[in-house]
Structure formats: C-alpha cells, structure tokens
PADREN-699201 format. One line per 5 residues: for each residue x, y, z of N, C-alpha, C, CB. Coordinates in steps of 0.1 Angstrom, whole numbers, plus 5000, padded with zeros to 4 digits. Atoms other than C-alpha are relative to their C-alpha. Glycine has a CB too. Example, Ala and Ser with C-alpha at 12.3 -4.5 7.8 and 13.67 -1.06 7.14 Angstrom:
<sites>
5009 4988 5000 5123 4955 5078 5009 5012 5000 4990 5000 5012; 4991 4989 5000 5137 4989 5071 4992 5011 5008 5004 5005 4986
</sites>
This chain:
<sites>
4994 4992 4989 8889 2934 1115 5006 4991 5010 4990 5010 5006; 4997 5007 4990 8911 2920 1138 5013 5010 5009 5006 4984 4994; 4989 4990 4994 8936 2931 1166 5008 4987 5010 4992 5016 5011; 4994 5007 4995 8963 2907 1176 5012 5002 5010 5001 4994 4992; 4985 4999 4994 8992 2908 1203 5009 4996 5000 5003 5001 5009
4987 4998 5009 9025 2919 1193 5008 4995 5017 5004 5021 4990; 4990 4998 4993 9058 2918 1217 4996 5010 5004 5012 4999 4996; 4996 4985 4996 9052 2954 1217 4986 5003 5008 5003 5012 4986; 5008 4998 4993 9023 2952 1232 5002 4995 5016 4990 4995 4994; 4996 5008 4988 9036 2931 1259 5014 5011 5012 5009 4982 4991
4994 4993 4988 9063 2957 1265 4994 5013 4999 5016 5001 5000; 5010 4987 4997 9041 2986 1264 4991 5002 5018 4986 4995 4986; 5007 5001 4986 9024 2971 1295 5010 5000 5006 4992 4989 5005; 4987 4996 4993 9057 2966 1310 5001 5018 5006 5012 4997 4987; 4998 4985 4996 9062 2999 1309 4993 5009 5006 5003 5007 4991
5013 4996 4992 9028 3011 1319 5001 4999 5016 4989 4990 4994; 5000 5010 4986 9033 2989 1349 5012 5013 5013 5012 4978 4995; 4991 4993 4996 9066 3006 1355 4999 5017 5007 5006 4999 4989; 5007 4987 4997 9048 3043 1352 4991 5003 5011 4994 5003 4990; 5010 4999 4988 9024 3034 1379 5006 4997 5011 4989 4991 4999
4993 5004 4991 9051 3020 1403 5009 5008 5007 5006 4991 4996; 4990 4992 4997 9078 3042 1399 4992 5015 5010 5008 5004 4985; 5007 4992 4992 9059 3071 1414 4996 4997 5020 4987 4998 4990; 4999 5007 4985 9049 3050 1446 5007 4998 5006 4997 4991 5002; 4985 5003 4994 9084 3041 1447 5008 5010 5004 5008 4994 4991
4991 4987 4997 9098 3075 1448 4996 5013 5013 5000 5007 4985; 5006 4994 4992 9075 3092 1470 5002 4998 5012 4992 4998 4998; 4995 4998 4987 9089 3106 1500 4989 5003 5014 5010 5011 4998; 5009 4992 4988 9071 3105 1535 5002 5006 5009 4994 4996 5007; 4993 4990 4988 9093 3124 1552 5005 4992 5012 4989 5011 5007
4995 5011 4988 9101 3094 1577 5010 4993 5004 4997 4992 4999; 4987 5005 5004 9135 3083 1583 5000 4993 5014 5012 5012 4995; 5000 5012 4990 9138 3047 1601 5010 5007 5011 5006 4983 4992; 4991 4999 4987 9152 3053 1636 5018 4992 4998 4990 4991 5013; 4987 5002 5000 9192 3048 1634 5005 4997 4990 5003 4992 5008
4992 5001 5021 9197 3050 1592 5006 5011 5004 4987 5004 4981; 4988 4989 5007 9224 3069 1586 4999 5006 4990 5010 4997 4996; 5005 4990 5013 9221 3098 1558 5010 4995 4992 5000 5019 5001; 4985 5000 5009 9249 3087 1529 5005 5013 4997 4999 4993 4985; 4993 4988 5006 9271 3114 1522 5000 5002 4984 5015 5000 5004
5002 4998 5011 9272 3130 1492 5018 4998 4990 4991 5014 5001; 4990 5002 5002 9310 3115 1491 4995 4993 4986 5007 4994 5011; 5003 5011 5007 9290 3084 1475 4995 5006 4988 4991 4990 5007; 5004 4990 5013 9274 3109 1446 5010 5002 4998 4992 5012 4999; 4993 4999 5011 9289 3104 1413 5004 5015 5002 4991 4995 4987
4994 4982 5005 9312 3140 1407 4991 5006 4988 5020 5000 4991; 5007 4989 5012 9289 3145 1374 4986 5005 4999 4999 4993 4988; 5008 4997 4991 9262 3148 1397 4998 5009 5007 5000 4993 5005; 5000 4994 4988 9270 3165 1422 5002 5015 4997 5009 4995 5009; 4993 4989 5009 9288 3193 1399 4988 5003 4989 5016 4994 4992
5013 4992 5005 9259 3197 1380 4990 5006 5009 4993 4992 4992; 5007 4992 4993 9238 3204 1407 5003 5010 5009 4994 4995 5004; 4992 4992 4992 9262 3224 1425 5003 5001 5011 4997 5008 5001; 5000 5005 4992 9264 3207 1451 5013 5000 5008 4996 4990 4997; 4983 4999 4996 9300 3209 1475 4998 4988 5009 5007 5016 5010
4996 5008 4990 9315 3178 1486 5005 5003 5015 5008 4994 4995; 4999 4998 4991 9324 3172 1523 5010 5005 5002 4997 4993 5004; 4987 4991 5002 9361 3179 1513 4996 5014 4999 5007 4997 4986; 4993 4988 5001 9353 3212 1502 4988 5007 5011 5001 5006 4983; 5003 4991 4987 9331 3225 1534 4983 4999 4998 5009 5018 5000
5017 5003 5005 9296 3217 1516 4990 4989 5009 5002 4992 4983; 5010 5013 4997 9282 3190 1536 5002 4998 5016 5006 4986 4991; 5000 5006 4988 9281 3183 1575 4987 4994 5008 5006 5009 5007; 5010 5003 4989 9263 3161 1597 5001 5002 5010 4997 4990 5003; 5004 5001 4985 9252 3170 1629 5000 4987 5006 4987 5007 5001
5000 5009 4989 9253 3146 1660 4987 5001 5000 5007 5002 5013; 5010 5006 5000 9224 3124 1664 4988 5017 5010 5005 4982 5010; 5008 4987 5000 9191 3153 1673 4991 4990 5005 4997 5011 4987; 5010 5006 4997 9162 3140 1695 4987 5004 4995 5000 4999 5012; 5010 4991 5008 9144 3167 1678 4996 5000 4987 5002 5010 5002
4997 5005 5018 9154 3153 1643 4994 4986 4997 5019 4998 4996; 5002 5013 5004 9136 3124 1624 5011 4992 4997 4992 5001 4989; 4986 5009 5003 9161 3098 1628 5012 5004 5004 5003 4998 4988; 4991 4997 4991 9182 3115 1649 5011 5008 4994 5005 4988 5007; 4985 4994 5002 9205 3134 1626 4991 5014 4988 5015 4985 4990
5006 4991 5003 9204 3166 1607 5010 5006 4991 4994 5007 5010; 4989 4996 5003 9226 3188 1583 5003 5013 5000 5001 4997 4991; 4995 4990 4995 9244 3221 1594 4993 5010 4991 5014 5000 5001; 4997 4991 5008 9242 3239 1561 4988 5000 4992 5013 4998 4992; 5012 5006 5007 9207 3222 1548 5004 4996 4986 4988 5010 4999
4996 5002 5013 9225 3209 1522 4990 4985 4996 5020 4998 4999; 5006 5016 5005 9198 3174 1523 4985 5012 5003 5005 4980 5013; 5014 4995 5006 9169 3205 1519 4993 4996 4985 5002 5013 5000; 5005 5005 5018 9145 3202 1491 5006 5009 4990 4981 5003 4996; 4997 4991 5008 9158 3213 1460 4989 5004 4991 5011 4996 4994
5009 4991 5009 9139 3241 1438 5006 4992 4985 5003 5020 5003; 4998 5007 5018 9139 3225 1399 5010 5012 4993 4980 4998 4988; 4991 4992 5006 9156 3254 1392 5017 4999 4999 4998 5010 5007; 4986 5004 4993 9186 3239 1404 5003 4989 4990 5000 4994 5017; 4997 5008 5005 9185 3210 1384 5008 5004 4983 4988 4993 5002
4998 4992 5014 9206 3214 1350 4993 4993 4990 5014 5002 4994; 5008 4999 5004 9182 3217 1322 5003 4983 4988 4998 5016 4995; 4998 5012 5006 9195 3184 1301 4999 4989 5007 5012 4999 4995; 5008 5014 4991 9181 3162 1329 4985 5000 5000 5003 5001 5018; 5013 4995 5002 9151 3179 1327 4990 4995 4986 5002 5013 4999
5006 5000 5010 9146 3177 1290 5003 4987 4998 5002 5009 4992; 5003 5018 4998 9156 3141 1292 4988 4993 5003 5008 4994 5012; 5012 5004 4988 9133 3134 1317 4983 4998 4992 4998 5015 5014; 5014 4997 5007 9103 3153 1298 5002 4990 4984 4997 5020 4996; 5001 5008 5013 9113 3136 1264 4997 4984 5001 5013 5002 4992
5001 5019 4999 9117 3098 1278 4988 5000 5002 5007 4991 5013; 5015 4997 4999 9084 3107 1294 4990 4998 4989 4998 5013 5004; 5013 4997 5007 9064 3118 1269 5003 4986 4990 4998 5018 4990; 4996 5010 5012 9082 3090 1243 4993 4989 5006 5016 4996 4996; 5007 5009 4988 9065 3064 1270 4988 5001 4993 4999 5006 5017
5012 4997 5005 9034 3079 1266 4997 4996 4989 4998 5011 5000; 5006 5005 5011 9033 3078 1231 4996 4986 4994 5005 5005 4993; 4995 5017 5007 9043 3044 1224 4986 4990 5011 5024 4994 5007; 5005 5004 5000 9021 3034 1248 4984 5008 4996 5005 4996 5009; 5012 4992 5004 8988 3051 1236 4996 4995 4987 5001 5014 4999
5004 5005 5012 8993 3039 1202 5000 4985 4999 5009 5006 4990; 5005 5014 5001 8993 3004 1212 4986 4999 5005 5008 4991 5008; 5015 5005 4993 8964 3002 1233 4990 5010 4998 5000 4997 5017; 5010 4989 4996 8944 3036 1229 4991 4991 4987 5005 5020 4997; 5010 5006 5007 8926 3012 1199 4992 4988 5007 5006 4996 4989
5008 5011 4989 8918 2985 1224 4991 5007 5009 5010 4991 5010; 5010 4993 4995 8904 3013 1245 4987 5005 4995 5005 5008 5004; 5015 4988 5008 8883 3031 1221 4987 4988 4995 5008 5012 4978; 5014 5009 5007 8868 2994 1209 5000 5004 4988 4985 5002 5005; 4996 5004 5017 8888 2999 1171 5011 4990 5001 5007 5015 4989
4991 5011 5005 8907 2970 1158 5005 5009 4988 4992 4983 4996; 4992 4995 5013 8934 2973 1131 4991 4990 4988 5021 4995 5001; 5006 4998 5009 8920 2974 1099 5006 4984 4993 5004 5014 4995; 4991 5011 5013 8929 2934 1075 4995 5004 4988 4998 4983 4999; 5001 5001 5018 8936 2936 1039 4991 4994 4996 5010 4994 4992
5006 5011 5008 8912 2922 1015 5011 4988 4998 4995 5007 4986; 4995 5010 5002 8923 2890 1009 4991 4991 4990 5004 4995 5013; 5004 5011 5006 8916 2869 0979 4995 4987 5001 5006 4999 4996; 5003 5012 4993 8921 2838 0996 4984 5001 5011 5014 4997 5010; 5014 5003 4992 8896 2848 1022 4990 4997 4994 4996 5008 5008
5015 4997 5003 8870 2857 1001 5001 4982 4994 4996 5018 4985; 5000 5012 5002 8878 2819 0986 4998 4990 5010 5008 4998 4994; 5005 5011 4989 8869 2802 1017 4987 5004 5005 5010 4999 5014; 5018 4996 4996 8838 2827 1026 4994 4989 4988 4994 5022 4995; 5006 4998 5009 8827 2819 0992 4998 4978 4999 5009 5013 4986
5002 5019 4999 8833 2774 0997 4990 5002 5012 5019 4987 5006; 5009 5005 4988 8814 2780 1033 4983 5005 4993 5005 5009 5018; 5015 4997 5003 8785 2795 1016 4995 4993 4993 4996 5012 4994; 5000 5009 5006 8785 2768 0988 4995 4991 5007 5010 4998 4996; 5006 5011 4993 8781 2744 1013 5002 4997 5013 5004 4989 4994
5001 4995 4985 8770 2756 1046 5003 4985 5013 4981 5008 5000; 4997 5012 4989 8784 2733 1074 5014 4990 4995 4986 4990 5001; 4984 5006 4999 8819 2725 1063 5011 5001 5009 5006 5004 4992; 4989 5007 4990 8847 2712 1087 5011 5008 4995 5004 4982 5000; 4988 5000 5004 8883 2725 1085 5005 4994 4990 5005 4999 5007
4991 5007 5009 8893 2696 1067 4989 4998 4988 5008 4985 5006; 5009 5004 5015 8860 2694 1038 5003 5014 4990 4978 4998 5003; 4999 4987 5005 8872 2736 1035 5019 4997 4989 5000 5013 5017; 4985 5002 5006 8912 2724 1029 4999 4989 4988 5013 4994 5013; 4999 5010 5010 8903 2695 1006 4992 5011 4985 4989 4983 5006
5003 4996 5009 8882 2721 0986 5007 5014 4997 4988 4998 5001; 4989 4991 5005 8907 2749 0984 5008 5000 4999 5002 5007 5003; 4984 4998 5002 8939 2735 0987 5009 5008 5008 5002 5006 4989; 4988 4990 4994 8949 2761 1012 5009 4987 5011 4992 5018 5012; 4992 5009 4991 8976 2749 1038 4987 5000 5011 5018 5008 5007
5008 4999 4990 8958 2744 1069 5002 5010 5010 4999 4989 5005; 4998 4992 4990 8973 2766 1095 4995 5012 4991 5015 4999 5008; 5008 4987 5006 8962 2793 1068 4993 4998 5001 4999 5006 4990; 5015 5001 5003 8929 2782 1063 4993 5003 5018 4996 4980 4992; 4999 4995 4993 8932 2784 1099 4997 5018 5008 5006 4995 4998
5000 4987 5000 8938 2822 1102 4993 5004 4993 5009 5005 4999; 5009 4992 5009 8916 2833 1076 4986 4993 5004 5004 4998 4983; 5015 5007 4995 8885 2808 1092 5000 5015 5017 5002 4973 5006; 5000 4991 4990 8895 2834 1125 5001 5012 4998 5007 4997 5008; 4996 4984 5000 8898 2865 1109 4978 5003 4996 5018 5006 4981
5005 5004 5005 8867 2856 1092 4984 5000 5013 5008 4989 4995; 5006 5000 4988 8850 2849 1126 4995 5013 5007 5008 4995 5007; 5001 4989 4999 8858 2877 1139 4999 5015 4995 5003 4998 5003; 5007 4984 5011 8845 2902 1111 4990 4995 5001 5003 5004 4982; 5008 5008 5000 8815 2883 1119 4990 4995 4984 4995 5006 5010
5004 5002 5009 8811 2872 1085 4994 4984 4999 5009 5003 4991; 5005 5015 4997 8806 2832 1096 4997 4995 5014 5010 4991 4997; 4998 5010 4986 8797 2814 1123 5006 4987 5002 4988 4998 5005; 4990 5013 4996 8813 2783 1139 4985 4991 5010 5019 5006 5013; 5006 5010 4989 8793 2752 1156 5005 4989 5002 4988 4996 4997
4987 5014 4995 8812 2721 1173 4991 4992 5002 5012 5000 5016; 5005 5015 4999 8807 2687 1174 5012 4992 5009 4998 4993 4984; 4990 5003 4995 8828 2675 1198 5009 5007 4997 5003 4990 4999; 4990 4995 5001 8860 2683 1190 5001 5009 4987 5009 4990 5002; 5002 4995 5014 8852 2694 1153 4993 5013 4999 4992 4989 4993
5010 4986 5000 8839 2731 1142 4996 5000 4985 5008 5018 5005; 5004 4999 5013 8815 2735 1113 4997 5013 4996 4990 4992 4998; 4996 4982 5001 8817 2771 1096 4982 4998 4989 5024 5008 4988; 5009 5003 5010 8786 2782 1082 4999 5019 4997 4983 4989 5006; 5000 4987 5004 8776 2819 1067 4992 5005 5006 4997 5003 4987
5006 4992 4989 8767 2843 1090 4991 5015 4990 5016 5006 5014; 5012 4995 5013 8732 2862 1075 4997 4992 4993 5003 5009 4990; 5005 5008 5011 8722 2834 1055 4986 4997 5004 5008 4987 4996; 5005 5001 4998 8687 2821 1057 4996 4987 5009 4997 5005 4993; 4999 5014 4991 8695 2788 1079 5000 5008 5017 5019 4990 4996
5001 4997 4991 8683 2795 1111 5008 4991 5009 4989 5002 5002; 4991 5006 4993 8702 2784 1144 4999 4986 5004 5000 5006 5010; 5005 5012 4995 8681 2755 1151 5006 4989 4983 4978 5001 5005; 4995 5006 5013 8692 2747 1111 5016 4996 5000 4996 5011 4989; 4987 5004 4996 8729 2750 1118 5008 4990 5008 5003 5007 5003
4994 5009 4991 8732 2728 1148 4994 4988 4995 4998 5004 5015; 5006 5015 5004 8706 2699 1129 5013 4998 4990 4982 5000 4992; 4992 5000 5017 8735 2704 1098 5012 4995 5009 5003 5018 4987; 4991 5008 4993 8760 2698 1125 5003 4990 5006 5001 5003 5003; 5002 5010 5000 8749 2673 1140 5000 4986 4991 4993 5003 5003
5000 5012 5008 8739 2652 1117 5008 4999 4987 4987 4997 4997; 4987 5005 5006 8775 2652 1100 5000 4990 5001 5011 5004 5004; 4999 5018 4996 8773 2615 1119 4990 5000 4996 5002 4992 5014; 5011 5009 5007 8751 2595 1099 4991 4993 5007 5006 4989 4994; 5010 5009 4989 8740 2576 1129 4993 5008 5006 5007 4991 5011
5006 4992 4996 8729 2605 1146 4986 5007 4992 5010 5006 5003; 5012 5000 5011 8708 2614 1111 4990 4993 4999 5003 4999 4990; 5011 5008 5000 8693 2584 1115 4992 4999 5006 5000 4992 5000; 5005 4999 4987 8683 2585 1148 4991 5008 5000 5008 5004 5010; 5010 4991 4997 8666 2618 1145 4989 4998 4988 5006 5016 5002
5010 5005 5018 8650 2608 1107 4990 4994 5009 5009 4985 4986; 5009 5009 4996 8633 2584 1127 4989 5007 5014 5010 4986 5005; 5010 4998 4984 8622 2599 1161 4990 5012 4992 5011 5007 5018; 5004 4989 5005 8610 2627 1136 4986 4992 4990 5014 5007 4991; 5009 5007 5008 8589 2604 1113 4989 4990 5011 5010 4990 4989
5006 5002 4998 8580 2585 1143 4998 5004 5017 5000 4992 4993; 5000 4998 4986 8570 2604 1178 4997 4993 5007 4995 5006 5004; 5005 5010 4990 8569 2588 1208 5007 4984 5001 4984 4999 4996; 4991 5009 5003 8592 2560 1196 5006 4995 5010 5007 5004 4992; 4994 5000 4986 8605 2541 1227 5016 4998 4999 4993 4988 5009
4984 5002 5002 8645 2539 1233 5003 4984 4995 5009 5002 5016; 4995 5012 5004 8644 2503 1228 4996 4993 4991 5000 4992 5009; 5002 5000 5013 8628 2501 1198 5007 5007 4985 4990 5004 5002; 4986 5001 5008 8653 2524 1184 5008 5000 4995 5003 5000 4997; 4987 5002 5000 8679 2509 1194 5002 4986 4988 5004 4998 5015
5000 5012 5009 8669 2477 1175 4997 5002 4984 4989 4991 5005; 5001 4994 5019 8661 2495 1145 5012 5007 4995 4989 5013 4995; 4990 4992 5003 8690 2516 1142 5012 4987 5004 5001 5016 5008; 4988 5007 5006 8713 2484 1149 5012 5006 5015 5004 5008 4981; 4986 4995 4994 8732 2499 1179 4996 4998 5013 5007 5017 4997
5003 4998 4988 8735 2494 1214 4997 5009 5007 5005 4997 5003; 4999 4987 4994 8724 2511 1242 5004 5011 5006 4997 5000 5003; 4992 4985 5002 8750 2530 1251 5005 5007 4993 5007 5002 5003; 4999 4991 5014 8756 2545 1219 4988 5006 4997 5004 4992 4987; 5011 4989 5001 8722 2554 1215 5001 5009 5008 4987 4996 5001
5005 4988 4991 8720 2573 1249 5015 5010 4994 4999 4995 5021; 4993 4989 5007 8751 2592 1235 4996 5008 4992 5010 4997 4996; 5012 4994 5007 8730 2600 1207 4991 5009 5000 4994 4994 4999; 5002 4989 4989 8708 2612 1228 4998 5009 5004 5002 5001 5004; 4994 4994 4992 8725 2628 1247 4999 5016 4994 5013 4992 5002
5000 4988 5008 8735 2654 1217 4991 5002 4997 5006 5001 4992; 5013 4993 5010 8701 2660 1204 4993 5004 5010 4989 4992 4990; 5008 4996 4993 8687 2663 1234 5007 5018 5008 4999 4985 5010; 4991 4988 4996 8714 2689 1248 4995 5012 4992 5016 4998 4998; 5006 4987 5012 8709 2710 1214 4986 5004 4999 5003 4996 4986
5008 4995 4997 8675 2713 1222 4990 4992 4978 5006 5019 5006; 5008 5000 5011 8664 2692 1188 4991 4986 5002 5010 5001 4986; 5008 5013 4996 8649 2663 1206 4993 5000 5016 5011 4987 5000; 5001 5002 4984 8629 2658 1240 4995 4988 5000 4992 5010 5009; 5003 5016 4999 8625 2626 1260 4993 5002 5014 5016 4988 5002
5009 5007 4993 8598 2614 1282 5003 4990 5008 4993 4995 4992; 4996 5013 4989 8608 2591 1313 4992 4993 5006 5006 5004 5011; 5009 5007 4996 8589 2566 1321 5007 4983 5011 4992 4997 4984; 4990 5011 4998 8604 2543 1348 5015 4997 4995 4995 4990 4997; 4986 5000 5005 8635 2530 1332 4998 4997 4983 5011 4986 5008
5001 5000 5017 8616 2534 1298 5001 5014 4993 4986 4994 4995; 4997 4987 5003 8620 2566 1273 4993 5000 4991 5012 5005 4998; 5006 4996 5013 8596 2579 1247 5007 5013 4999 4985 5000 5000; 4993 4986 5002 8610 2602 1227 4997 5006 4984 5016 4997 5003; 5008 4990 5003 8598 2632 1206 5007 5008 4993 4994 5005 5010
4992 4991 5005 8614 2657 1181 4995 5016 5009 4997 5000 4983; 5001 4989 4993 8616 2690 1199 4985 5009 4998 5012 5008 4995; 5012 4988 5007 8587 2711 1180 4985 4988 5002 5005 5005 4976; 5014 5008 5004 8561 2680 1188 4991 5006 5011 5001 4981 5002; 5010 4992 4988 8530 2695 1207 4989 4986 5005 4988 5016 4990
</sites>
C-alpha cells in the first residue's frame, strides 16, 4: 500500500487554499475608507451590466449624490442603484456556472485527499519483482541495497522503489549503519536485538570486537585494542556503536574501561 504525491495533489491544495481565501476576500463590512470614490458603473463591462439590468449613467440609471456626513464615506446613490442585489436578479448562467465550478472544486478536491483523511492509501499491484526481492531478504536476512541488486539484477533505483513500497506495507524492516540500510523480514523470528547484532557486525572488525568482549567479560579497552590490532581511536568508534545499540556496556574506571556484553549480570 502506498500513497504518493502527484502535481494534482499539489494543485488540489492550491485550490483548497484559494476556497478558504476567496471568501475572506470578498466579504463585505460595510465600511467604506473615508474619501474612496464609488466607480461608476460606466467602468462595468455592457455584458454585465445588461444582464443584470442594470442602467448606465447615460441612460438615467445611476447618480451620485454629493459627499453625505450621514453616509459611510461621504457619498450615496439617488436611485439605490449600489443596493444589495436579491439573486434573483442575477441571470441564471452565472449562477449555474458558479454552482458547477464550485462543486467541480469540491470534487476534485475530495478525491485527492479524502483517502489521506480517512487513513486509506491507493491500493499497488502485485508485483513479481517485488515478491523477488521480499523472497532474497528473507533468504538472507540483513542485506544492503547493493548484496539485494547483485542478487537480483534489478536496476537499482527500482530495487529502490520496490525496497519502499515494501517498507511501507510493512512487510520488512530497515536498520542503518551509518550511511548503509540493511532490509530484513518483518515477522520473522530474529528479534530486534538480532537485527541490529546482523547489522552491525556487517564490519568484520566490529564482529570481532564483540566475539571477544562476549567470550571474554570484563576485558579492558587496552587489552582489546592489542588483540584486535587497532588503535585506539578506532576501537572507541567501535565502541561507540555497540554501545549506542545497547549490545555492549562499559565500566569506567579512571581513564580505564572494562567492558561487558549487554546481557552480563
């Protein structure tokens, strides 16, 4: 199951945006700034004005009164020709415009997002391929992007999309190593603390490290560092990760470190 965004989703909000604005924007408070002038209804289009029946100033339809101290904004019209108009007035092909653009709005937006609201995604195809990459991670739980493309062949930016569709059906899980994600089968009987030791110890050196502190507790840092061959700032990187993931703890002693596989009592 997945649900990705389109363009049309992008102008869906647009428009949304639009529907919540316009409203605010049009809404009259009856207030008219001190010394605006009313436009005449010279400036209204003729296909306008003649549909609504409206009489230009030529033909006797329209006069402003002289500024009114008693008038918002000082002016006013003889004939109330700038009264509210009743909808009745309006002719009915503006109307049904109106209601059709409207509701076409609506729909378009509802069928984009009313699935994001409800919490349904669009439905993916079975996919062959996919089930060929589920079926390599279960094989051999804790494969990389690139140990999945060497054993299927797919392109990568597919193997890509199908490792995230994948994800998100929650059929696998993902665990990082730095920069690297190792996919493993989500429901299998490898518990969490099993996935992140499989991830880990992808580096060899890191395998060794814990082989050892595991065979021997209590093991001090500088003992082994001399066994494993590596300095000490590569061990404390080492470390660093086992200790974070919760599959090692260390013991401080001054500027010395015993150190202990997680589960030691």
């Amino acid at each position: 199951m997945e649900y990705r965004t389109t363009p049309f989703n992008l102008l869906a909000a647009a428009l949304l945006v639009c529907l919540c604005l316009i409203p605010a924007a049009a809404a009259d408070d009856g207030i008219t700034v001190p010394g605006e002038i009313p436009r005449s209804f010279a400036d209204v289009p003729s296909w306008i004005t003649n549909g609504l029946g409206i009489k230009t100033p030529e033909e006797g339809g329209y006069t402003v009164n002289e500024p009114r101290s008693d008038y918002p904004g000082g002016f006013s019209d003889s004939n109330r020709a700038d009264s509210a108009r009743d909808a009745s007035e309006v002719p009915a092909w503006i109307l049904a415009a109106a209601g059709i653009s409207g509701l076409a709005v609506l729909a378009f937006a509802a069928v984009q997002f009313l699935p994001v609201m409800i919490g349904r995604s669009r439905e993916v195809s079975p996919s062959p391929v996919r089930d060929g990459v589920l079926a390599a991670i279960t094989d051999a739980p804790g494969s990389s992007a690139a140990d999945l493309r060497k054993k299927t062949g797919i392109h990568y930016a597919t193997l890509r999309y199908h490792l995230a569709v994948l994800e998100k059906e929650k059929r696998i899980i993902s665990r990082s190593a730095g920069h690297i994600y190792y996919y493993f089968p989500n429901g299998s009987s490898l518990t969490r603390a099993d996935t992140i030791r499989i991830t880990l110890c992808r580096n060899s050196t890191t395998e060794k490290i814990l082989d050892i502190i595991e065979k021997e507790p209590g093991i001090s840092g500088t003992v082994l560092a001399a066994r494993t061959g590596i300095t000490s700032g590569t061990l404390t990187w080492h470390l660093r990760r086992l200790e974070k993931n919760d599959l090692i703890s260390v013991a401080r002693s001054g500027r010395g470190m015993q150190l202990f596989p997680q589960d030691h009592t």
